[in-house]
C-alpha positions, 0 to 999 in steps of 0.5 A: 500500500503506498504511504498515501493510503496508509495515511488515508487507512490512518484518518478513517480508523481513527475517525470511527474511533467514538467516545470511550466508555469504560467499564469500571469493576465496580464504583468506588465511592468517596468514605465519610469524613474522618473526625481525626483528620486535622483539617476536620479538628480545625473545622469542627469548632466553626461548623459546630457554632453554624449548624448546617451551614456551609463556610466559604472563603473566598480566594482570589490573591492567586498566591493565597489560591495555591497556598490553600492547596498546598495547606489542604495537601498537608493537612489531608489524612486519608483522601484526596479528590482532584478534578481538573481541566489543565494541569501544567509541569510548571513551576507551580505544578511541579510545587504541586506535583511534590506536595501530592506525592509527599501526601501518597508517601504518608498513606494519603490516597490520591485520586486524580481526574484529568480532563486529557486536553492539555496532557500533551508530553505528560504521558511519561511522567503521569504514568510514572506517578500512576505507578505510586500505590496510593495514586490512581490517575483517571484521563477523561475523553482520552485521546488515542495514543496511536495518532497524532492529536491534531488529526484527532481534531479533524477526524473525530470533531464533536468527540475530542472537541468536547471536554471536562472543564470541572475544576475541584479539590476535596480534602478528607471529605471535610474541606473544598477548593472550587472555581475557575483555576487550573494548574498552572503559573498562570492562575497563581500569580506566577507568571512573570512574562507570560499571561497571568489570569484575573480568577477567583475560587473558594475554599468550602467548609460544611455539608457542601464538601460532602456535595462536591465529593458526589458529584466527583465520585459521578465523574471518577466513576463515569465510562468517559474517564480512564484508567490511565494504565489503560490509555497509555503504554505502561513501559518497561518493568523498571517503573519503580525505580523510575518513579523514585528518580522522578520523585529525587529530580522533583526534589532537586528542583525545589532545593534548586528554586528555594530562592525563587521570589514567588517561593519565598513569597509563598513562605512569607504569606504562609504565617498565619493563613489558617488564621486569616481564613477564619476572619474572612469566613462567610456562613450561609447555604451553599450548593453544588451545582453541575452538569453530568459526564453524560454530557459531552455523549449528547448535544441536546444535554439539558444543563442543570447547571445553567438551568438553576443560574437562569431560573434565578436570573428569571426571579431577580428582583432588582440587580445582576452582576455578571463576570464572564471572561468569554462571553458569547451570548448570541441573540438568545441572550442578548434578548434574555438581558434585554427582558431584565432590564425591561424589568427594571433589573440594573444589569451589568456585565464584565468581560475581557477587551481584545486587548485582555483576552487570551482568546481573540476568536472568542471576542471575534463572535462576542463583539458583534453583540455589543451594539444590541446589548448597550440599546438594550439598556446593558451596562458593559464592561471590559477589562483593562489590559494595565488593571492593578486590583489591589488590596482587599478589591483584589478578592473580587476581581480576581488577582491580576491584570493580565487577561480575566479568567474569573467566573462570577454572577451576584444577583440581588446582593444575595446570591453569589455563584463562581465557577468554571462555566463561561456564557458561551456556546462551548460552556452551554453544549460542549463541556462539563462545567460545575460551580458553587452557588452560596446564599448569604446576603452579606456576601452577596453586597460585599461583592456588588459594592467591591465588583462595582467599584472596579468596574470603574477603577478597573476596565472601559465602561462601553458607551453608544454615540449614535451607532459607533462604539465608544470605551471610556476609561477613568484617569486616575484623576477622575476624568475620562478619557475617550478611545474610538476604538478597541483600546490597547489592541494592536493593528495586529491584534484588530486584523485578527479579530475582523477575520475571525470575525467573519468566520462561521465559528461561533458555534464552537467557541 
């Protein structure tokens, strides 16, 4: 056969190639939360003086996002769940990668859930540390290993396209960490010249800990994630000792970097965090809210998820808050806000400038509904590429100024919701997405009053003079300045968004 057929043999076997569906012995299933586990003796005390309540915490330094991680992984006993979309072999992954293997060395039980999207040149290293006994690695909607990855995009579309976007952390069963971070320099303040996300998480205490465990027990046990010993060749038979080189080059590293700036930042923000997170708790209702693996089999996959946040944007009585960093709302939406603020319903909603965003195709399918939405009566925002939040706005905001990652609605001062959906057409059909939804008024007004102020201080508000866009940004003066067009975006970076703009892509953004 010439290597012109072969090739073409290649892509029509792995075109039929579907979604997996792994058959599981049987589901394993998250234990109840240990008394004696030390993250439980430093929550008893506070659950005990809010019964049936749920604690929540919010996180939006990014440095003090990772250090929550990594104080969960040291205090954590019996079990640790993860649950994440990207995971990168960076400076804070590798920190990370150390901590949970210094976790599995003292009898923690490791379970971690990879959506298989980013794992690209992981394969040996995430098949090392699915050697350690007390680690199991599990790859959601896993690609094939015997083709190219980028064919796999053309020749199984509407499979590999659709992903797991969850991204959670549970400690012991007793404590959370949920939002929209992945792993990575870039959503911990680590990043020094590349991309740094605006983002924010929370820390959860209570009986929605037990609802995040569920709702990755559904996902770990789901045919779509894979044993990875079963995705990826397991090698030759040394992997033991492999295993233990790649735990003494991890540690090389960090001996190597004690004195990097952001790991001495880490030790010095570390001082009495426990204690800080207590003053900052916020008591109320909390919520689990997610959709099911299931999803990504189906295009016509009803989201509870978006479901729940649309019936409480129905009943809104007087304001709406939304943070989104890829916003797409199509005529659906822009009708939907429409009819809000014909309510009388003071909504506002932030999103990324071509100059903040990471993904110009996104602001190429967005941009075209800013007119309708500003005649509507919408307040719109984007970002400033230049933001500095600083001080306690920065926990609101999220914790840089590069590009907006963060993923937020308030409703009515009352309801608070974070998490990894974004409203665009791909969070809507195509991935799994989760978050928190917390009910607690004084929340919900501390983070109106915050979010609003940075609008101002913070992003261009987008004004209509007659049918032409304008952007006005606040000197720090006070007065405004005006630009005519997309400000701080190179010609370059214009020309990109026109031709992506004219593109029929929409739907898969």
């Amino acid at each position: 056969m010439s290597s012109r057929g072969v090739l073409l043999l290649a892509l029509l076997l792995c075109g039929c190639a579907g979604l997996p569906q792994y058959s599981h012995p049987e589901p394993e299933l998250h234990p109840q939360a240990s008394a004696a586990s030390p993250l439980a003796l430093w929550a008893e005390p506070l659950l005990k003086q809010h019964p049936g309540q749920a604690g929540l915490v919010l996180l939006g330094s990014g440095t003090d996002a990772f250090l929550a991680r990594l104080l969960l992984v040291a205090g954590t006993s019996e079990r640790l769940d993860l649950q994440y979309y990207l995971y990168h072999n960076d400076l804070t992954g590798k920190v990370f990668t150390w901590a949970l293997l210094q976790a599995a060395d003292r009898g923690v039980r490791v379970r971690l859930l990879l959506d298989d999207m980013a794992t690209r040149g992981a394969d040996n290293e995430l098949r090392l540390l699915n050697r350690h006994p007390n680690i199991d690695i599990r790859l959601f909607n896993p690609f094939l290993r015997d083709y190219p990855r980028d064919m796999q995009f053309l020749t199984r579309y509407g499979v590999s396209t659709r992903r797991m976007h969850n991204k959670a952390m549970i400690a012991d069963n007793t404590l959370a960490i949920a939002g929209g971070r992945n792993i990575g320099d870039e959503y911990f303040d680590a990043a020094r010249n590349a991309v740094v996300f605006g983002d924010l998480d929370v820390l959860t205490l209570g009986p929605v800990v037990d609802d995040a465990s569920t709702e990755f027990d559904r996902y770990w046990n789901s045919g779509l994630a894979v044993p990875v010993e079963y995705v990826i060749n397991d090698g030759e038979a040394q992997d033991e000792t492999a295993l233990n080189t790649l735990r003494l080059q991890l540690q090389h590293w960090l001996q190597s970097n004690r004195q990097h700036p952001y790991v001495q930042a880490l030790q010095a923000r570390a001082l009495n965090l426990a204690e800080h997170y207590e003053q900052r708790l916020f008591w109320g209702k909390a919520y689990v809210v997610a959709d099911a693996p299931d999803k990504i089999r189906s295009r016509h996959y009803q989201s509870p998820l978006f479901g729940n946040l649309i019936t409480l944007l129905e009943n809104a009585q007087q304001e709406v808050l939304l943070v989104s960093p890829y916003f797409v709302p199509g005529d659906e939406g822009v009708e939907f806000l429409a009819a809000l603020v014909a309510r009388g319903i003071h909504v506002q909603v932030l999103t990324n400038s071509l100059a903040s965003t990471d993904v110009a195709a996104v602001h190429s399918a967005y941009k075209h509904y800013r007119a309708a939405l500003l005649r509507a009566g919408v307040e719109l925002y984007e970002l400033r590429p230049d933001s500095q939040a600083a001080g306690e706005h920065r926990r609101w905001t999220g914790s840089s100024s590069a590009s907006l990652h963060a993923k937020v609605l308030v409703i009515d001062q009352r309801y608070f919701y974070v998490g990894s959906m974004n409203l665009d057409p791909r969070s809507l059909r195509e991935n799994t997405e989760m978050g928190v939804l917390f009910e607690q008024p004084q929340l919900g007004r501390e983070a109106s009053l915050n979010l609003q102020a940075n609008l101002a201080q913070e992003s261009y508000r987008l004004l209509l003079q007659g049918d032409e866009l304008r952007w006005q940004e606040q000197r720090t003066d006070g007065t405004p300045q005006i630009y005519h067009h997309e400000p701080h975006a190179s010609l370059w970076r214009r020309l990109q968004s026109w031709v992506l703009g004219i593109l029929p892509i929409e739907s898969e953004l």
